[in-house]
C-alpha positions in Angstrom: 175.4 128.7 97.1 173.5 131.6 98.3 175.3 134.7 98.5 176.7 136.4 101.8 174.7 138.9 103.4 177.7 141.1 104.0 178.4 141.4 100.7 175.4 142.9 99.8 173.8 144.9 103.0 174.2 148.4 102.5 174.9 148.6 106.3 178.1 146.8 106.4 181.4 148.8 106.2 182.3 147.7 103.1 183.5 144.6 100.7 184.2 141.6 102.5 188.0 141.8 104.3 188.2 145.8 102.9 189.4 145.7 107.0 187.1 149.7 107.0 186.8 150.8 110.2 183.1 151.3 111.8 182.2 153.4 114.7 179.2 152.7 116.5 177.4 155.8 114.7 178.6 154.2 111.5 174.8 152.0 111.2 172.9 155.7 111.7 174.9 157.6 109.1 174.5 154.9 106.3 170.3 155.0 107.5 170.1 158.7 107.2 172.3 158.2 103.7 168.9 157.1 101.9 167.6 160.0 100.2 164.7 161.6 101.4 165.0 160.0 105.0 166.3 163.5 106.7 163.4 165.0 105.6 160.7 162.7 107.0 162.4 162.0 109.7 162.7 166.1 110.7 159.1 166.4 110.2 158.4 163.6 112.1 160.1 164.7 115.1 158.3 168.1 115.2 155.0 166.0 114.9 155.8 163.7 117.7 156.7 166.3 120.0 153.5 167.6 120.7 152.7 163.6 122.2 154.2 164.1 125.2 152.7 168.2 125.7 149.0 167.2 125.2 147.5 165.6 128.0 150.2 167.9 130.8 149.0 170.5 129.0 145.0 170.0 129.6 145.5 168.6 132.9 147.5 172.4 134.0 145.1 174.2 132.2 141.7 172.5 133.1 142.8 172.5 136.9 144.3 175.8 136.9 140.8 177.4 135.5 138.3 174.9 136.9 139.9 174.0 140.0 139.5 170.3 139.7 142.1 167.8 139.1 139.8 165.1 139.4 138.0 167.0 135.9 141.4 167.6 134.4 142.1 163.7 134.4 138.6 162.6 133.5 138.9 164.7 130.2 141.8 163.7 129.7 141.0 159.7 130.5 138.1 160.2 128.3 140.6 161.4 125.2 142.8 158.1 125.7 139.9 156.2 125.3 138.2 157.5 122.4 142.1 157.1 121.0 142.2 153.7 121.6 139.0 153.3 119.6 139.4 155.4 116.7 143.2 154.6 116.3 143.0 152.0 114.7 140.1 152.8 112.3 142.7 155.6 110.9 145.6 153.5 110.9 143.1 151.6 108.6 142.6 154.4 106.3 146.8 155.4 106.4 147.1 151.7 105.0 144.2 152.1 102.4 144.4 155.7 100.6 148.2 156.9 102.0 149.8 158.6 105.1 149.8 162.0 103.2 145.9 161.5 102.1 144.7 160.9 105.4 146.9 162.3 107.8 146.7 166.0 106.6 143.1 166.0 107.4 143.4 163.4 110.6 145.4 166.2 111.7 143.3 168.9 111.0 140.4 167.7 112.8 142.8 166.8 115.9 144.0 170.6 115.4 140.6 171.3 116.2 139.9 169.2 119.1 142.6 171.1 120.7 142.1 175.0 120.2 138.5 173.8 120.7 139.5 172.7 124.2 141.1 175.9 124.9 138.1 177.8 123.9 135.7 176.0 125.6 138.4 176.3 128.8 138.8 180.5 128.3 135.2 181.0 127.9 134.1 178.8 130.4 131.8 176.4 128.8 130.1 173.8 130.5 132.3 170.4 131.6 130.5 168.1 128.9 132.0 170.2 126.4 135.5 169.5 127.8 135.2 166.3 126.9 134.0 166.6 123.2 136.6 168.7 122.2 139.3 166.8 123.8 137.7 163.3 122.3 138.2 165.0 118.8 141.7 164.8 119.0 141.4 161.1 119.1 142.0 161.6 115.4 145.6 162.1 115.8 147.5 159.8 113.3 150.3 157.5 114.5 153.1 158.8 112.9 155.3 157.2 115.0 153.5 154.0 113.4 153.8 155.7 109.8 157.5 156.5 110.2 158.3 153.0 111.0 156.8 151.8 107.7 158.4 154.0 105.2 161.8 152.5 107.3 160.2 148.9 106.8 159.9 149.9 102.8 163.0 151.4 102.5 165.1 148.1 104.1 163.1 146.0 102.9 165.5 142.6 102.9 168.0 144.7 105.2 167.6 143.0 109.1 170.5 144.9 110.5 169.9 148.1 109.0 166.1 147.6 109.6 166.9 147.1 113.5 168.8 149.7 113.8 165.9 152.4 112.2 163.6 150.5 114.7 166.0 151.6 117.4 166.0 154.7 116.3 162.3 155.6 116.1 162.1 154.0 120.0 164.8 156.3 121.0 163.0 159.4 119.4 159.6 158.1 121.4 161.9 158.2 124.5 163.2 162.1 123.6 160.1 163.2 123.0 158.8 161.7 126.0 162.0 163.3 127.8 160.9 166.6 126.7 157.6 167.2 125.8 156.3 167.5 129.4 158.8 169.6 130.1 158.0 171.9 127.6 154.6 171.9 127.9 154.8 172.9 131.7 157.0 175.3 130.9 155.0 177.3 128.2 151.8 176.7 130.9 153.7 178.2 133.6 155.6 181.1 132.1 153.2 181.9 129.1 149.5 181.0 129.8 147.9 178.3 130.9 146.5 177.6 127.4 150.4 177.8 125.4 150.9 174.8 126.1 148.3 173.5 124.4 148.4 175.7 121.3 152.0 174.9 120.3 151.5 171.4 120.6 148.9 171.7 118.2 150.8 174.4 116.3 153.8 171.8 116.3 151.9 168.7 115.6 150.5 170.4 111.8 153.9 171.7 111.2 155.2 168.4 111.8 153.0 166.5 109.5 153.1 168.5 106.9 156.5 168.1 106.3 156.7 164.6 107.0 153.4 164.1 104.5 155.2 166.4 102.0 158.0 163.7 101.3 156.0 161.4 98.7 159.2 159.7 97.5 159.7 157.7 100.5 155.8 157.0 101.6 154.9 153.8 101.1 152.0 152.9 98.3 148.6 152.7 99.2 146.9 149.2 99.8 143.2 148.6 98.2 140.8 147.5 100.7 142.6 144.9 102.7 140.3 141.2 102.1 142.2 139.7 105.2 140.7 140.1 108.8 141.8 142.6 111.4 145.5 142.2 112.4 145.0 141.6 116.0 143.5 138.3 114.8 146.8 137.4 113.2 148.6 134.0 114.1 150.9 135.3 117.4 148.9 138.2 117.7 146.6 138.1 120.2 148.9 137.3 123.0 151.7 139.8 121.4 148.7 142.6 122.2 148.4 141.7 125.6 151.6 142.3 126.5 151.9 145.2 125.4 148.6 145.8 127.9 150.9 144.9 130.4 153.7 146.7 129.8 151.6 149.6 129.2 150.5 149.2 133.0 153.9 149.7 133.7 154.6 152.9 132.8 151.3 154.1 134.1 152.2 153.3 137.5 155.5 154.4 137.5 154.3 157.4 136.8 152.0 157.8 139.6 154.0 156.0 142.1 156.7 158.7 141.2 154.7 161.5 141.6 153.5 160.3 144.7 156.5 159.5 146.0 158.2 163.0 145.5 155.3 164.7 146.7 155.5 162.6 150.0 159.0 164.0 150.1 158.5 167.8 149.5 159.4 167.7 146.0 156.2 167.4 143.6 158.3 169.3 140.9 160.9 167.0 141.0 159.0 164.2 139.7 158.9 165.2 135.8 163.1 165.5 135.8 163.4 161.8 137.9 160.6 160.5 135.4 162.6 162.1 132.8 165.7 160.3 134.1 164.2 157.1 133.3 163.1 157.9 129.7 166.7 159.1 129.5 167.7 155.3 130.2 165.8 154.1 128.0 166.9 156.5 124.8 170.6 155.5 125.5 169.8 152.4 125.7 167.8 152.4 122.7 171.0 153.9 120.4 173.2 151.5 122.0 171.0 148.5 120.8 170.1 150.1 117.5 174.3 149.1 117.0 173.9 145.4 117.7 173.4 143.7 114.4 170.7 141.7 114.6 169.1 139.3 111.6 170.4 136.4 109.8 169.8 133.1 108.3 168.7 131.5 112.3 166.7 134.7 112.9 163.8 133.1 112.8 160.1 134.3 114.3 160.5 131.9 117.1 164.0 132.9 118.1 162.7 136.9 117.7 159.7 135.9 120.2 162.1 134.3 122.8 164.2 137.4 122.0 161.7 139.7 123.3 160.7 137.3 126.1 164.2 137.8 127.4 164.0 141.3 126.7 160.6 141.8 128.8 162.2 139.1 131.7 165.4 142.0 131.8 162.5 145.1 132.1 160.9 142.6 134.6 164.1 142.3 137.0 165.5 146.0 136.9 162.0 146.9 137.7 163.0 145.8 141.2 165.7 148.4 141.5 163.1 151.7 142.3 161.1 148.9 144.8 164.1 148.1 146.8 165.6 151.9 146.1 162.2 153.9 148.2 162.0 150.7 150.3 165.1 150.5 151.5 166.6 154.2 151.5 163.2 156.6 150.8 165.9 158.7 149.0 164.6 160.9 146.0 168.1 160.9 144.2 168.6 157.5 144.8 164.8 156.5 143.6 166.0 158.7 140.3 169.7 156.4 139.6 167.3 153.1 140.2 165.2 154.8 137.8 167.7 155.7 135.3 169.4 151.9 135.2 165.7 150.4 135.0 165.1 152.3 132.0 167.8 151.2 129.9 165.3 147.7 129.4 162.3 149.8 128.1 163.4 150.3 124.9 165.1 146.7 123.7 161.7 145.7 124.7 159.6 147.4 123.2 162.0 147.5 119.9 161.8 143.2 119.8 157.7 144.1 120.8 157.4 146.2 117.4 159.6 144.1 115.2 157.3 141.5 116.1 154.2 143.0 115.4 155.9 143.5 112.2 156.8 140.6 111.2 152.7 139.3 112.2 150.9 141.5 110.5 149.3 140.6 107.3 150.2 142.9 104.6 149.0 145.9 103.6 148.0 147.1 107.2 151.5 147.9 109.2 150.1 151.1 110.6 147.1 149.6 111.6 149.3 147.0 113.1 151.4 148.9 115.3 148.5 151.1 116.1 147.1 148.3 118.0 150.2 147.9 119.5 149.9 151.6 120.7 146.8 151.2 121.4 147.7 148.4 123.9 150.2 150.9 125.5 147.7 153.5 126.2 145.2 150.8 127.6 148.1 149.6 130.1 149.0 153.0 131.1 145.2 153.9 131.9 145.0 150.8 133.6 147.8 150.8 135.1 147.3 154.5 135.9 144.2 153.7 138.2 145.8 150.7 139.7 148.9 152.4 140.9 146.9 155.4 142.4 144.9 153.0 144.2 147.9 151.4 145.9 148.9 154.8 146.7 146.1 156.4 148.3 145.1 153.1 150.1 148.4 151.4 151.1 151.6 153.8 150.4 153.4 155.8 147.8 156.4 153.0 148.3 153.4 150.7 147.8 152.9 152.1 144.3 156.3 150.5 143.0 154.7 147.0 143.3 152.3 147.5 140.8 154.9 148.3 137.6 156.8 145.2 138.9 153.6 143.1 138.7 152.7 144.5 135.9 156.1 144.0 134.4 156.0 139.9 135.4 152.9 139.5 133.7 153.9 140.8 130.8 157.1 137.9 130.9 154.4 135.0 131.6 152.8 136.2 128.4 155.9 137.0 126.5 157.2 133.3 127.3 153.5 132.1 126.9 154.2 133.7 123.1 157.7 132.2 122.8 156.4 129.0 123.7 153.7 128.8 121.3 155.9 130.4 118.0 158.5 127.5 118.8 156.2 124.7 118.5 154.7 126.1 115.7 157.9 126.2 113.7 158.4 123.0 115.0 155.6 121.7 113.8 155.7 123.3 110.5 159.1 123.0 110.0 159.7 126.5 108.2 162.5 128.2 109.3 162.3 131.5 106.9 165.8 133.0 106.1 166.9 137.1 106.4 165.5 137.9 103.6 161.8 137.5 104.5 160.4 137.6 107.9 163.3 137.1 109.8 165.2 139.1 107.9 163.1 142.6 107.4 161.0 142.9 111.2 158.2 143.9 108.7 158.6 141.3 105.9 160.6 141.5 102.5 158.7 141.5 99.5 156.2 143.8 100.3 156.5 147.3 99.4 155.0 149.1 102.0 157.1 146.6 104.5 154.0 144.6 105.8 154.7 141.3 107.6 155.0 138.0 105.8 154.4 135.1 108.5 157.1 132.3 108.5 157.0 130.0 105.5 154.7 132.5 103.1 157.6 133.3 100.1 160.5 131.1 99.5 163.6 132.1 101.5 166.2 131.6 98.4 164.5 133.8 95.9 163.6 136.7 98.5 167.4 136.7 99.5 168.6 136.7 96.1 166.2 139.3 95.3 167.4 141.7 98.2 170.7 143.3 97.4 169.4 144.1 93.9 166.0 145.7 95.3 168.3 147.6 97.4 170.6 149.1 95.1 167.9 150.1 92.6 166.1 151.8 95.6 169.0 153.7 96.3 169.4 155.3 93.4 165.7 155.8 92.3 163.6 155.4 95.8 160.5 156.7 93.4 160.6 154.3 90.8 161.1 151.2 92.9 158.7 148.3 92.1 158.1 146.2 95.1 157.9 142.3 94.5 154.4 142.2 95.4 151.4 144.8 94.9 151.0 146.2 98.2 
């Protein structure tokens, strides 16, 4: 008879009946008990930070020295793009050589890219330039991405305590989403146009630094990966899209909200009512990162439906800021509808990234999730453009059908997904236990935590094999041999 999980997941309370109390902070404190994971984790929230301070910061500077917003957001467009490109690529290279080998120097260049920017904005060189140096800091790593795969090492064969780090990392995006544009059009405003700018690029090389300074808990480098690109992965594909989708929804909040507050009189209202929303969604994200999740039934068809539900919830309290500025056209009310619709943002995209775990092939989890961000930053373009079209041509009130569109067709593809991962463990008939797919989000067995498909290691040996992989890593995280050579 295989052994309990509770017995031997670090993340329970203790022996079986011990009757130990556990308060809902319990699941963080026993993460950030693994040695070295305060250190990576402080670095990698000064080197997220900066995320939400670049493009508010070149938008206030560009248009406050050139005059043009319609500049300001081309550059800035222009920088998305080249991201979404060249993303990946160093996601590629994180996988291949290390985080620490190739996000120093990422960095650097990006470092560049910015104070370039701010040069070219001070001395007033011509508007092509603008764009150059802003596309250099395309090389900005994903440490977001990077952080979740030294979790995905680090738990590897622990579902619940894997979940709950996932929760985690989607509440930090949230915070720093929460408080980078605040900061950065604070340090604009009451510095210089260019500070905010040169601390985020200040903060983002502190940042990863220390996070690429902590060796113990970064997972091993992968030789040049023989298997195709991971957005070809079985489940993939559709996965990507929506995450396209979803991505549209935040871009169009975001415009239909500025729009919105400006109709009213209250332009600078509209980062602390967006800021409401990302608010939802980080409380939301802590609270979930409680729920134990995993299990023997936890199977990649159950996770998709999981997120389908999760994306049909986002979907439905989308309608709450529609009916709120159709029904009332009340600012403080618009920013409560706000506030409740954010609590789905992050469950979804938590289920989103533990399936994009769980589908890529090994050996390229940050080039995995990168996709996944770079689907985001597509939507948000997209959905950027669509939702200021709405505006200017229909309504500001107008704008708020766009994120609920968006948000449907993001639950048509979800269930689309759902649909097609049932019938093909159906068809299969492999129903992998909590120890491998199901069990990790990123797939046990491989050290850096990249994603075993269903049916791809047998479920008894990877289960047996957990609880003493954990125990060894908890005492010598450095010395740890994963099971297979990632």
């Amino acid at each position: 008879m295989r052994q309990s999980r509770r017995s031997k997941c670090w993340t329970c309370p203790g022996p079986p009946g011990d009757g130990s109390p556990m308060s809902p902070l319990t699941p963080y404190r026993r993460l950030f008990a693994l040695p070295g994971t305060r250190a990576f984790t402080l670095g990698n929230l000064v080197a997220r930070l900066p995320m939400g301070m670049f493009s508010v910061s070149a938008v206030i500077m560009i248009a406050g020295a050139r005059g043009s917003y319609a500049l300001a957001g081309a550059v800035t467009a222009t920088g998305l793009a080249t991201t979404a490109v060249v993303a990946p690529w160093t996601a590629r290279l994180v996988d291949r050589y290390g985080q620490a080998e190739v996000a120093v120097p990422a960095t650097a260049v990006a470092l560049l890219g910015g104070t370039g920017l701010v040069a070219c904005v001070r001395f007033g060189a011509p508007d092509w330039a603008l764009f150059a140096a802003y596309a250099a800091t395309a090389t900005t790593p994903n440490t977001g991405g990077m952080s979740r795969a030294r979790w995905a090492r680090l738990l590897e064969g622990d579902a619940a305590a894997l979940h709950t780090a996932n929760s985690f990392e989607q509440a930090v995006d949230e915070l720093c989403f929460m408080l980078g544009p605040v900061l950065a059009a604070l340090l604009c405003t009451a510095l210089s146009p260019e500070a905010g700018m040169l601390v985020a690029s200040a903060l983002l090389m502190t940042g990863v630094l220390l996070f690429a300074a902590q060796r113990s808990t970064q997972p091993p480098p992968r030789p040049a990966a023989t298997t195709g690109s991971p957005a070809l992965a079985p489940g993939m594909p559709l996965l990507l899209l929506a995450f396209l989708a979803t991505g549209a929804v935040f871009g169009a909040m975001e415009v239909a909200t500025i729009a919105f507050a400006d109709a009213r009189g209250h332009q600078s209202a509209a980062g602390v009512v967006l800021a409401l929303q990302a608010a939802g969604s980080c409380l939301a994200g802590l609270v979930f990162g409680t729920v134990k999740r995993g299990g023997a039934s936890d199977t990649g068809a159950s996770a998709a439906r999981r997120f389908a539900v999760c994306v049909g919830a986002m979907a439905l309290l989308l309608a709450l800021p529609l009916l709120a500025v159709r029904l009332t056209g009340s600012l403080p009310v618009l920013a409560c509808a706000l506030l409740v619709a954010g609590m789905a943002t992050a469950p979804t995209m938590v289920t989103g990234m533990t399936l994009v775990q769980r589908r890529t092939p090994e050996g390229r989890l940050n080039e995995g999730m990168t996709l996944a961000v770079t689907g985001l930053l597509g939507g948000i373009a997209g959905g950027s453009a669509a939702g200021g079209w709405v505006v200017e041509h229909l309504s500001p009130a107008a704008g708020y059908t766009v994120p609920v569109a968006a948000a449907t067709t993001a639950l048509v593809i979800a269930a689309l997904g759902a649909r097609t991962s049932t019938r093909a463990q159906t068809a299969t008939g492999l129903e992998p236990s909590s120890g491998t797919d199901a069990g990790t989000g990123a797939g046990a067995g491989t050290g850096a935590g990249h994603g075993s498909r269903p049916g791809t290691e047998a479920a008894s040996g990877s289960d047996a094999g957990a609880g003493a992989r954990l125990g060894e890593q908890k005492d010598h995280p450095v010395e740890r041999t994963p099971a297979r050579t990632p």
